[in-house]
N, C-alpha and C positions, 0 to 999 in steps of 0.2 A: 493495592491491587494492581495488577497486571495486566494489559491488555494490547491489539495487536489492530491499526485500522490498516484496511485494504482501500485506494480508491480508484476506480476507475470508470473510466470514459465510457459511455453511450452511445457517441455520436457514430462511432467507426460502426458498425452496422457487424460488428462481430459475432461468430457464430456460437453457443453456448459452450464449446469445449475448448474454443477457443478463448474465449474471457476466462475461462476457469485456471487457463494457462498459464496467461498472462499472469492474472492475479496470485499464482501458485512463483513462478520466477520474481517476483516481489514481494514476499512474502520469505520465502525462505534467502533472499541475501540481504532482507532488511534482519531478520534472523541472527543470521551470520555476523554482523557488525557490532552484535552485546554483547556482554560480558558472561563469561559462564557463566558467573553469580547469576546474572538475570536469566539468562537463558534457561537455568535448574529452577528458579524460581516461580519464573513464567510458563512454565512444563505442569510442575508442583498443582499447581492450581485451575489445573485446565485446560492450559494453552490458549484463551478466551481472543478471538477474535468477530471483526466487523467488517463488512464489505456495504461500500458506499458508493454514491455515483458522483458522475462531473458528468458536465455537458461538452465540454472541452479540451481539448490541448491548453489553454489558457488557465482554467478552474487546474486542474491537475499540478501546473509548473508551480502554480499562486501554493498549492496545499504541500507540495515539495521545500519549494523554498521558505516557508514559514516551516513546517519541519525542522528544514537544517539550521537555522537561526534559532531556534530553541536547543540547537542539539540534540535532539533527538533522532535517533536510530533512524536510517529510510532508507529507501531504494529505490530510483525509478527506470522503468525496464523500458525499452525502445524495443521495439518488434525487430526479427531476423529478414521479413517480408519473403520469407518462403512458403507461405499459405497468402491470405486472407487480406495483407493489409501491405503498405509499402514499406522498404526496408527502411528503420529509423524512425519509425512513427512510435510517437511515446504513447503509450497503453497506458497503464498502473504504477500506483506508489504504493509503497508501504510502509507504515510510521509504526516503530516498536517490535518488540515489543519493549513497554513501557510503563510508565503510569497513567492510570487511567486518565487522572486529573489533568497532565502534560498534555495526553493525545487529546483529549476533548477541548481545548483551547485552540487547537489545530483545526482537527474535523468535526465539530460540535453543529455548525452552522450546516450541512452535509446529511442528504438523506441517503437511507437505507435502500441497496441496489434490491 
């Protein structure tokens, strides 16, 4: 099974359409980086994703870079700082979509936003 984690930061004090933002540009170029195969696959079945939180730029880079050490699919977006937040501040990541089994070895320790 297929599945898609979202995570992002808390601390930035962002406003709710603004996180949803964030999380939506990390979410579709983590996307963008499978394979059709997966891609149809992970459709197939739902498209099933998770969105998680960090307390930090710190928590965030740690869940990124163990991501890409595994291989697995991700993205992590840095804000444009044309609203809310300053430009180049890293926001969210996205891991997969993937296996679930994969992504929970990553964001497993990771509670639900």
């Amino acid at each position: 099974m297929f599945k898609q984690a979202i995570v992002v930061r808390t601390d930035l004090g962002m406003g709710k359409g603004k996180l949803v933002a964030q999380c939506s540009h990390a979410s579709l170029e983590a996307f963008l980086k499978t394979s059709a195969v997966i891609r149809q696959a992970w459709r197939a079945v739902g498209a099933k994703k998770i969105v998680l939180k960090v307390a930090g730029e710190k928590e965030l880079l740690e869940a990124y870079e163990e991501a890409q050490s595994k291989k697995l699919p991700c993205s992590l977006v840095h804000d444009a700082g044309h609203t809310q937040i300053p430009a180049g501040t890293a926001t969210a990541v996205a891991i997969g979509p993937a296996s679930e089994q994969k992504i929970d070895e990553v964001t497993g320790k990771l509670k639900l936003l």
